[in-house]
N, C-alpha and C positions, 0 to 999 in steps of 0.2 A: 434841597434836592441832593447834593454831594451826601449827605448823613442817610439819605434813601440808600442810595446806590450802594453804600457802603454794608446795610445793613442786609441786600439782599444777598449780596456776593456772597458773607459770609452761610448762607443758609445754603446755596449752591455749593459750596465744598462740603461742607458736611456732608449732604447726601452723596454727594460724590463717593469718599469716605467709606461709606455704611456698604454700598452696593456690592463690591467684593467681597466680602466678606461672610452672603449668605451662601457661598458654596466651598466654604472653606473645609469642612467634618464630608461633602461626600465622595467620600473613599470607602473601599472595603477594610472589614476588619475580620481576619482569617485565624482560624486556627485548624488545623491538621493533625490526624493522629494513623496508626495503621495498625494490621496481626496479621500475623502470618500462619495460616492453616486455621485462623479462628477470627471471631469477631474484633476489630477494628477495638484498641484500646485492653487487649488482655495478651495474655500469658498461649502464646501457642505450639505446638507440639507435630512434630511431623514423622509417623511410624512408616521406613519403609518397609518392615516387614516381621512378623514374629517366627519367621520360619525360614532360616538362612541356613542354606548347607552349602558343600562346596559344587553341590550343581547350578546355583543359582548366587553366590558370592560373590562371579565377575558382571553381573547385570541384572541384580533388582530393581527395581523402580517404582517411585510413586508420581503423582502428579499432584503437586498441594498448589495451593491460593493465597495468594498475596492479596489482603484486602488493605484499602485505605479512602479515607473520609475527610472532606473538607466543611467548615460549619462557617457561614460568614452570616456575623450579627451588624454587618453596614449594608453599604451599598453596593450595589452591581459593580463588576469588575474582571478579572482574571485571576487564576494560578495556576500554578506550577510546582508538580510535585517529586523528590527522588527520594527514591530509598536503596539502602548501601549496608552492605554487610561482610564484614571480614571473612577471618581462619576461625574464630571461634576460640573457644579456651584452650582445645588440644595443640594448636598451633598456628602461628601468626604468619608461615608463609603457605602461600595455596596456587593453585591449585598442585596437590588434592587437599582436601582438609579432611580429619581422620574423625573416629567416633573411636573412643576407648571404651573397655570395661573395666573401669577401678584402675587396679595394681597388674592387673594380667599384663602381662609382656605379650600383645597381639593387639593388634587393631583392625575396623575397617575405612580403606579409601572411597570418598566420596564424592561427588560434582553436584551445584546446585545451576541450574543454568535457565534462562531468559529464551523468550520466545524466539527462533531461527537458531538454538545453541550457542547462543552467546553467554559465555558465563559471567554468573551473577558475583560484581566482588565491589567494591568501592572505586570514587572516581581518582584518589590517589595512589592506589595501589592495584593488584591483579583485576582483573575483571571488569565489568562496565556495572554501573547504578541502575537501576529501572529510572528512567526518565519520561513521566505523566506528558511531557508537552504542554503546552497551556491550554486551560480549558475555562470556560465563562463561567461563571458565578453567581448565580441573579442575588439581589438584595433580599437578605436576611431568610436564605435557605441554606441548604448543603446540596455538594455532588458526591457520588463516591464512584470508586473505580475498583478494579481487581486483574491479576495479569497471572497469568499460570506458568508455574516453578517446576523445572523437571529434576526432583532430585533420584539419586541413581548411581548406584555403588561401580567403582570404576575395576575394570581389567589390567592385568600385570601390576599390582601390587599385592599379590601375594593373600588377596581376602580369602580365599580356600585356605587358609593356613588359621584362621581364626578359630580358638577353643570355644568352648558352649558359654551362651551370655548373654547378656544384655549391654549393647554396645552405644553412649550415647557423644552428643556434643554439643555443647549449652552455647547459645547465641545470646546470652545477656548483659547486664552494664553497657561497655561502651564499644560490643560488637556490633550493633548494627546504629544507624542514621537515618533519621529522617527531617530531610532539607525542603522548604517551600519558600516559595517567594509570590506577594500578591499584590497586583496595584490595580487601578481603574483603565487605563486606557491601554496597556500593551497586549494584544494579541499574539506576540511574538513571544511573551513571558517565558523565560525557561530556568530553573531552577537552580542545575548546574555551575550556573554565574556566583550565585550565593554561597555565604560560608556552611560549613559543613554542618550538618544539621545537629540538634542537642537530645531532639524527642528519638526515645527508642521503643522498638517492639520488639519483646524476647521473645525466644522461642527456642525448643532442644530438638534437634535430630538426633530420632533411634534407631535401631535394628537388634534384632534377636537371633543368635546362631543357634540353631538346635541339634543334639546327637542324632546322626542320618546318615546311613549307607547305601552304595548301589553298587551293583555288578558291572563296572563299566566295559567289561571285555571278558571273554570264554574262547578257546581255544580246542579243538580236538586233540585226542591221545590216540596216538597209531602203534598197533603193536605190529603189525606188520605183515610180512606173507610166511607160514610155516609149515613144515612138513608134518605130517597125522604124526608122527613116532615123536616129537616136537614135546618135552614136558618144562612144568615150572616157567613158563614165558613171562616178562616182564617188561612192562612198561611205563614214559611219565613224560610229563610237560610241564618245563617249568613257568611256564605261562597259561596254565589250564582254564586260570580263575584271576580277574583283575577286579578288585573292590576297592570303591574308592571312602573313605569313615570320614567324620569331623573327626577333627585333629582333637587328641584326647580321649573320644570315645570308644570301650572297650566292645568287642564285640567277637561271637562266632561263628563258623562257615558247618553246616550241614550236607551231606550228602545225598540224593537220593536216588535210586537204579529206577526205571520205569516202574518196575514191579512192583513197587511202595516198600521196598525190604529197608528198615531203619539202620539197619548193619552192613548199610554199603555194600550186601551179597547181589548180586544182577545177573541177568541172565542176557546174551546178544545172541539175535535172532540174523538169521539168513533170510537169502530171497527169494522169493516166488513161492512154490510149493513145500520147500526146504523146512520141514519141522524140526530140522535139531536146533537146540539150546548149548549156547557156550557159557559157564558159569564162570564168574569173573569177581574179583574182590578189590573194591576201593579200599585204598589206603594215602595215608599223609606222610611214611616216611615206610620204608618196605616191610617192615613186622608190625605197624600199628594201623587198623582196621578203622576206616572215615562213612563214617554212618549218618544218623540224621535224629538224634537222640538228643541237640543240643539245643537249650532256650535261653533267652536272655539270663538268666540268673543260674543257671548250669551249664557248661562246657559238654557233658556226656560225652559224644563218641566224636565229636566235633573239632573241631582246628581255633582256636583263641588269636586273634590280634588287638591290636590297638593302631582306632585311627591316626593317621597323621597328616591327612587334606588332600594328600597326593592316591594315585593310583597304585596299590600295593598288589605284587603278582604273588599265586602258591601255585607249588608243584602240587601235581593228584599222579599218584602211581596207580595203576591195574596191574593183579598178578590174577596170571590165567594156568590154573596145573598142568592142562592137556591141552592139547590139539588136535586129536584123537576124533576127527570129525568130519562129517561130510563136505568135501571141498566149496568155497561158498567164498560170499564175503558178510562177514559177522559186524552186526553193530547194535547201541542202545542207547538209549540218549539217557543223561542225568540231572536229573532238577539241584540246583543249588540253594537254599534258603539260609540267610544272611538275620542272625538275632544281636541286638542292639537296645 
């Protein structure tokens, strides 16, 4: 009887034994990847714009996507996903972080920022990580997610100063971070607790400056009030004409009188019934005659600068011979066209 008893015990521990043991493997087994502005696991690219002047230099924008993917080959569970990205190669402290062209001595300033303008920077330094929250897992699927990135050239740093280009900043190697953390029971899962992540997703922000001008201000030229016996009248503003060029780009100012006369000749009309003509002669310095003869690759009769980002002012003289004319008040308006 004692060798019975003995004999069963033993078979009772054993199964004992065995019973834990068939839920040892279910856990999840995660893997994560992410792109930014592209499919999940590549190389992605964020253009905000191929056409940057300095009208649009303190606040272009784009809206890109942050895509990321979780694949688990276990069992049901949780995770938790962040992704972290520096200054890039142009510079390690930010905000802002720059885009260069090459060797040019110019750049432009940048922001890349998280949904409510929280900007996007890592959890050790500037910025906050995009942090997924935990999210459930079923066995042996994937979830994926995506959260929209507002990148967008920043004001008072001087981006209106940038020569013609392609302006970029490489977020590759060990710019950016992606950190996950996953297990079977916590709901609460959050990423952030974890070491910094190893997996990265490169990516280059660019922008394109291109040669572009505008008239940003015009001002009238008063010659004044003068007696008929009145010859050779003269007058100018040295704020006639305010154009603002990409820094670098050459360009000419044309003149033109109502009358389409190419040689700056015009004629100003009175009012009402008043048929007399004042003929009147635009010029750019008192002896030289400001016409509308000039094209991009010829200067003609025209005025030559060179941009420089900023609002650049010219004088416009009128010289009027006579005044020899029906009392009135005389005016004509002049078109300006700006080749570049």
């Amino acid at each position: 009887m004692k060798f019975l008893r003995w004999k069963y015990s033993i078979f009772l521990i054993v199964g004992a034994w065995w019973l834990p043991s068939g839920n040892a493997y279910a856990v999840p087994n995660v893997t994560c990847e992410a792109g930014m502005n592209t499919a999940v696991g590549s190389t992605g690219k964020v253009n905000i714009s191929d056409s940057i002047t300095p009208a649009n230099a303190d606040d272009a924008r784009i809206s890109a996507t942050l895509n990321y993917r979780c694949t688990n080959s276990g069992s049901a569970g949780y995770v938790s996903v962040c992704l972290a990205v520096d200054g890039g190669n142009n510079n390690s402290t930010y905000p802002p972080r720059y885009m260069k062209n090459g060797s040019v001595d110019s750049n432009l300033a940048f922001t890349m920022t998280l949904p409510g303008n929280i900007d996007w920077g890592t959890r050790n330094s500037s910025g906050s990580e995009f942090n997924s929250g935990s999210l459930a897992i079923a066995e042996n699927s994937f979830i994926s997610g995506s959260v929209a990135i507002n990148v967008s050239l920043l004001s008072n740093y001087n981006n209106a100063l940038a020569t013609s280009g392609t302006y970029t900043n490489d977020f590759n190697g060990s710019h950016t971070a992606l950190t996950f953390r996953a297990n079977d029971t916590s709901s609460d899962l959050d990423c952030s607790t974890g070491n910094s992540g190893v997996e990265m997703f490169p990516f280059t922000v660019q922008a394109t400056v291109i040669s572009s001008c505008l008239v940003t201000s015009t001002a009238d030229i008063n010659l004044g009030s003068h007696s008929a016996n009145r010859n050779n009248i003269m007058g100018d503003n040295s704020s006639a004409i305010g154009v603002t060029c990409t820094n670098g780009a050459p360009y000419s100012i044309g003149l033109m009188p109502s009358n389409n006369n190419v040689n700056g000749a015009g004629m100003m009309s009175g009012t009402g019934n008043n048929t007399d003509k004042i003929p009147y002669q635009l010029r750019s310095i008192n002896e030289v005659i400001w016409g509308n003869t000039a094209t991009s690759n010829n200067v003609g009769n025209g005025v030559l600068g060179t941009g420089d980002g900023t609002s650049q002012l010219k004088t416009v003289y009128v010289t009027v011979l006579s005044a020899d004319f029906r009392p009135d008040k005389y005016s004509d308006i002049v078109s300006i066209q700006v080749n570049y």
